[in-house]
N, C-alpha and C positions, 0 to 999 in steps of 0.2 A: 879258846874263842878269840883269843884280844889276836895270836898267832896267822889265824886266818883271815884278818881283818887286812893285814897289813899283804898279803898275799895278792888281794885284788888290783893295786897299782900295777903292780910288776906284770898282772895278769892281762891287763887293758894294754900297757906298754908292748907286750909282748907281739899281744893279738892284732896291735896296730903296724908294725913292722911289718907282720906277714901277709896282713891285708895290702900295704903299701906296694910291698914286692912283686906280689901277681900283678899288677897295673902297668907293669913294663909292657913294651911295644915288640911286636914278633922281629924287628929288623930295629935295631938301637937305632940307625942312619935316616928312619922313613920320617921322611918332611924335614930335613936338616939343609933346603935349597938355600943356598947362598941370597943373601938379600943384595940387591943393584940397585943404583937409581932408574929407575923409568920413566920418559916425559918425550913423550914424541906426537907429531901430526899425520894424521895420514889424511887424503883426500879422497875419499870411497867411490863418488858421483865421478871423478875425471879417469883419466886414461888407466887408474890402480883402481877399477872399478869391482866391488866387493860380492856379488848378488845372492838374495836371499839364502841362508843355506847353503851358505861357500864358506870358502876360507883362505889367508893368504899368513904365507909366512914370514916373518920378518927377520931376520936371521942375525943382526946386527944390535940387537936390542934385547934385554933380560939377560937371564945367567946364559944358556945357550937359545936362544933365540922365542921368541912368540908367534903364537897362532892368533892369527882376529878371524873370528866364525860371527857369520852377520846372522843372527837367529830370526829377525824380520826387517822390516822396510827402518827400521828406526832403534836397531836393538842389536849392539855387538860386545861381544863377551873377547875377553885378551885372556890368553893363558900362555903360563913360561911352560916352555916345551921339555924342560927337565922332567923325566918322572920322579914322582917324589918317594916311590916304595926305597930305590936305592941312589939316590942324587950323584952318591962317589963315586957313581962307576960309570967310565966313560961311553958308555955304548948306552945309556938313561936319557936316549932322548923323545919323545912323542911325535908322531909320525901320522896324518889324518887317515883313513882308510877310504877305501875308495867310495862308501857309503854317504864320506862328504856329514855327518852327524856322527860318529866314531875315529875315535884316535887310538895308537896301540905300541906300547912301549916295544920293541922285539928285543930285548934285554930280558924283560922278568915277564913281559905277554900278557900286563897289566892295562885293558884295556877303558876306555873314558869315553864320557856321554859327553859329546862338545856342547850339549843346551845348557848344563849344567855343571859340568866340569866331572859330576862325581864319577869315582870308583865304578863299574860294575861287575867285572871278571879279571880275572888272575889275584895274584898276591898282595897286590896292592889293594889299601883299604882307604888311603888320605884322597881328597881330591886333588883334582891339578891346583897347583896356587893357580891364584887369580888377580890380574890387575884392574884397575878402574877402567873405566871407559866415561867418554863424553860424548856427546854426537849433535850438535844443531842443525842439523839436514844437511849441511857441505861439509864442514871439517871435524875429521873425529879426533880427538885426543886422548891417548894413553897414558898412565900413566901409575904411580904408585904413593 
């Protein structure tokens, strides 16, 4: 009795390791995007005018460049254009579709809700990261 007492530590221990283990991610690399600084202005209202359910890319800013999709009159979502299923691999960039509210990796054909950012088909299951947003009716700012 006292033998089998002593059994259950080692037994908990055990069971914890292998519970732990199945918790891994199908792709060790998925959401490994490089963190950048972001802080930038964009003027949506003048000549880089945004409209409802559009999008513009900014290509110069984030690890490889950002999307601002305007989702209504007062409401823009920023996402880095890395897909994050496989970030290391150079051809991991997001790409809007012609839908103009979908975007779609052609690396892994992991494809993304721009209202929300998330996942809905392919391999990929992380959403796009996401940056802030500011908007006081004329100037928006990005940022992280």
């Amino acid at each position: 009795m006292i033998r089998f007492i002593h059994i259950w530590p080692w037994f908990f221990i055990l069971a914890g390791i292998v519970l732990h283990s199945g918790c891994k991610k199908d792709n060790g690399s998925e959401g490994d995007i490089p963190n950048v600084y972001v802080n930038f202005t964009l003027y949506p209202n003048s000549l880089n005018y945004i409209a409802v359910s559009n999008y513009i890319y900014v290509n110069n800013q984030g690890y490889r460049g950002i999307i601002v999709f305007r989702t209504d009159l007062y409401t823009f979502m920023a996402y880095e254009r890395t897909c994050p299923f496989d970030p290391g691999n150079d051809c991991a960039q997001v790409e809007v579709e012609p839908s103009n509210i979908t975007a779609v990796d052609s690396c892994c054909m992991t494809q993304y809700n721009l209202i929300n950012g998330s996942a809905f088909s392919g391999p990929g299951t992380l959403p796009l990261k996401q940056y802030k947003t500011s908007f006081d009716g004329d100037i928006l700012i990005i940022y992280n």
